[in-house]
N, C-alpha and C positions, 0 to 999 in steps of 0.2 A: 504494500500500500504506500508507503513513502517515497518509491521507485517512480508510483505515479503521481503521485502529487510532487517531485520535484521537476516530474515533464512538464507536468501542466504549470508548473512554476515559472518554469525558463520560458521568457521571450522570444529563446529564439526558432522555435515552431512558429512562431506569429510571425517574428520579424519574415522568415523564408517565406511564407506566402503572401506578407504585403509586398516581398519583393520579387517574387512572381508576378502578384497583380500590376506592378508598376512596372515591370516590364511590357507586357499586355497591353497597358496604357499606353504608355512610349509607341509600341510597334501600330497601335489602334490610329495615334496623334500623326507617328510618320508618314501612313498609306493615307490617310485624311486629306495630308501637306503636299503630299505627293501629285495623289486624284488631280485638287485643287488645282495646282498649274498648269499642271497637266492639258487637263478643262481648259483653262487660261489662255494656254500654248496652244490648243486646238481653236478655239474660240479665233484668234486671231488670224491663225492660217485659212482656216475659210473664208475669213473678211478679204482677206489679200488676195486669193484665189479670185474671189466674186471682182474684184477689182483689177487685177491681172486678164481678165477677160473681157473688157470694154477697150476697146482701137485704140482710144487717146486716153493718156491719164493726165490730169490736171498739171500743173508747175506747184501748188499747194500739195499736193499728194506725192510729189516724185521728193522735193523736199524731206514728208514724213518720211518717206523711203532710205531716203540716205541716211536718214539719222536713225533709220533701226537697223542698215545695215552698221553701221559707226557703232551702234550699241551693240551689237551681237558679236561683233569681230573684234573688239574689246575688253571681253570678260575675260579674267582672268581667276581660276581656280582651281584649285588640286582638288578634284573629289578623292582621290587614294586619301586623303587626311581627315576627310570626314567634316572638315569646319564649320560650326553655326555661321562664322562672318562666309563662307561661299555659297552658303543658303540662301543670307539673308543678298548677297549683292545678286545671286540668281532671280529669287523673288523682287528685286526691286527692275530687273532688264524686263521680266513678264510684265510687272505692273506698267513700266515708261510702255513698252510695246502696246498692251492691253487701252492706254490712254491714248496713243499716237490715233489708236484708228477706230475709236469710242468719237473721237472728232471730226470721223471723214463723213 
């Protein structure tokens, strides 16, 4: 009986499975993060598509153009390191891109 009541004492049966759960979390929040730009990233190629296929494209729109190719041929990240900072500079080329042609 004391065998069990020092299990059920230690923490750390509990602490392993909140850290399972928060792993779970984590993996639930990445594929989320992931989907999301994803989306993002799709969202915007079809707009460019739908717009790539009209004969003439405006001098306002060849502009947006340069400056998402200038943003995409620009990023610089090591995904082999995993960094929050080349997430967050990734998430921010989706978002400029996502804005460039939210205004066309």
């Amino acid at each position: 009986m004391k065998a069990d009541q020092e299990t059920e004492a230690s923490p750390m049966k509990s602490l392993l499975q909140e850290l399972d759960a928060f792993r779970a979390l984590f993996r639930a929040s990445i594929k989320g993060y992931a989907s999301r730009l994803d989306g993002e990233m799709s969202a915007v190629r079809t707009r460019l598509e739908a717009v790539g296929a009209t004969e003439t494209i405006p001098a306002a729109k060849l502009r947006d153009i340069r400056e998402m190719l200038t943003l995409l041929r620009h990023v610089e990240v090591k995904p082999e390191k995993g960094r929050r900072k080349d997430l967050k500079k990734l998430d921010s080329v989706v978002g400029d891109l996502t804005i460039l042609v939210e205004n066309w």
